[in-house]
C-alpha positions, 0 to 999 in steps of 0.5 A, a space after each residue: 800043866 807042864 810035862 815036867 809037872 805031869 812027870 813030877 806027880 804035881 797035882 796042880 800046877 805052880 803058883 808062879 804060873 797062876 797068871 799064865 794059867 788063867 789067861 789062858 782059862 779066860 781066852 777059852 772062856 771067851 773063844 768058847 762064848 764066840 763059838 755058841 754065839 754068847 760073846 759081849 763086848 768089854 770096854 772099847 772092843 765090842 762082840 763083833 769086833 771080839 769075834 774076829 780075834 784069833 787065840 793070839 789076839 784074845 790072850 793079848 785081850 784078857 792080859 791087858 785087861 786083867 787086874 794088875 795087883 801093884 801095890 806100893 810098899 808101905 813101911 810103918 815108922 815109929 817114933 
């Protein structure tokens, strides 16, 4: 949440974040898996090397790997 949203009285925070959002609940869900020693690789990066990423690096991680949902635009034409 946003100090704007807090003093807003927002419950939850905007739908246009929601990406931002959880980016960052999955790179604390990585960071806290390294912590107890729990962490797997993904892809091309395996668990040793995901251990020596800093925060920067885990949220660079989690972006490029989350679905992207780009659909193409599909117009129905009648004849």
């Amino acid at each position: 949440m946003t100090e704007d949203e807090v003093h807003e009285g927002i419950i939850y925070p905007s739908i246009s974040r929601i990406r931002d959002i959880t980016k960052e609940i999955a790179a604390a869900v990585i960071m806290e898996a390294i912590e107890e020693d729990l962490v797997a690789g993904y892809r091309d990066v395996d668990a040793r090397e995901l251990q020596k990423f800093n925060k920067e690096q885990i949220l660079e991680f989690v972006k490029n790997n989350m679905w992207d949902p780009d659909y193409p635009t599909v117009v129905y034409h009648q004849d």
